[in-house]
N, C-alpha and C positions, 0 to 999 in steps of 0.2 A: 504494500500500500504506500505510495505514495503522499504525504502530507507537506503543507507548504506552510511554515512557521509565520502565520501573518501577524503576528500581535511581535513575533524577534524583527520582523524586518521595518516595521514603525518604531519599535528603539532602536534598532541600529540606525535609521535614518536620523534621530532625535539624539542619538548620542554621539552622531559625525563617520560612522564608517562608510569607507568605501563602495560606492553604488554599483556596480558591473555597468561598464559597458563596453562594445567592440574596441579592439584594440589596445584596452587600457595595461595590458600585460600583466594583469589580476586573474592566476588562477583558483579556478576552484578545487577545493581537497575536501573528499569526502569517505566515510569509512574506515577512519582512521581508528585503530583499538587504542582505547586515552589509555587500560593498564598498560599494554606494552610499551606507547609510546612514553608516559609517564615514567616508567621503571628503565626505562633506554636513557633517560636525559633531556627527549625531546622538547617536551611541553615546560613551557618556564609560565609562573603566575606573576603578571606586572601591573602597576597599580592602573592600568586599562584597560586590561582584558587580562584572557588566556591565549599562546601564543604556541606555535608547532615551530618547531626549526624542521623544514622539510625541503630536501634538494638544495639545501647552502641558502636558505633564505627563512625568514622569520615571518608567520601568516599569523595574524589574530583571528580570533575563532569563538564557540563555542561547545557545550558538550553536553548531550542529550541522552539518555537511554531509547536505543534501537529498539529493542525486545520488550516493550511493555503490555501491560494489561488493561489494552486500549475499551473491548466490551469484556467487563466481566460480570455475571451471574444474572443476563437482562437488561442491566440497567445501563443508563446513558454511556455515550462514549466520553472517554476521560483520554487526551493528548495529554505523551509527557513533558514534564517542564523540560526547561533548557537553562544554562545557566552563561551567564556570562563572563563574572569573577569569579575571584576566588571566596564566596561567602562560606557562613559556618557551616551550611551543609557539608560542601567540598573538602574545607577545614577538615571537617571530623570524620568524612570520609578517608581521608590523605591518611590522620594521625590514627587514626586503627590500623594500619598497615594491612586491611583488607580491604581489596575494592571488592563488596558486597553485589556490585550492579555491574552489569556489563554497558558502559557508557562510551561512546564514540566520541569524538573529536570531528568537527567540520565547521566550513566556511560559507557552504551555500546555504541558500535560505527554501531549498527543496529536497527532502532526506526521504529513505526509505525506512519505512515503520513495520513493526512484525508485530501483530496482536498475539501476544501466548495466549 
């Protein structure tokens, strides 16, 4: 399933990121596994974002869980959050030294969703 984060891409326009368009030599990165890349060195937290060092260059980003429980047990569908910073969720995700969720890393504001 496809979902398109409309509520990230009015903050991202409200907090100045980058808009896509032709030519701009703004790639999109998408898919990215934040444990691995997290545990590689990749992803640095800056007091503007979250950032991938990918192919020798630095993409601010955010990071959503792929695999959620979009309709569960009937009731309404529930989109998951996405995060920008580093808040106390991620905090306290980080300092347990388990990542509990399986959360992606991306830049485009159209990601693929997996209802469990």
């Amino acid at each position: 399933m496809l979902y398109q984060f409309e509520i990230l891409d009015s903050k991202l326009d409200e907090w100045g990121f980058p808009s896509l368009k032709g030519g701009s030599g703004f790639q999109i990165i998408k898919g990215i596994d934040f444990e691995e890349a997290y545990k590689s060195g990749s992803i640095s937290f800056e007091d503007d974002g979250i950032y991938l060092e990918y192919e020798g260059k630095k993409y601010r980003g955010y990071m959503f869980i792929q695999k959620a429980y979009i309709t569960y047990n009937g009731g309404l569908e529930k989109f998951p959050k996405f995060h920008l910073l580093k808040c106390k969720t991620i905090q306290e995700f980080i300092s347990s030294g388990r990542f509990k969720q399986r959360y992606e890393w991306s830049n485009s504001d159209v990601n693929n969703l997996i209802d469990k």
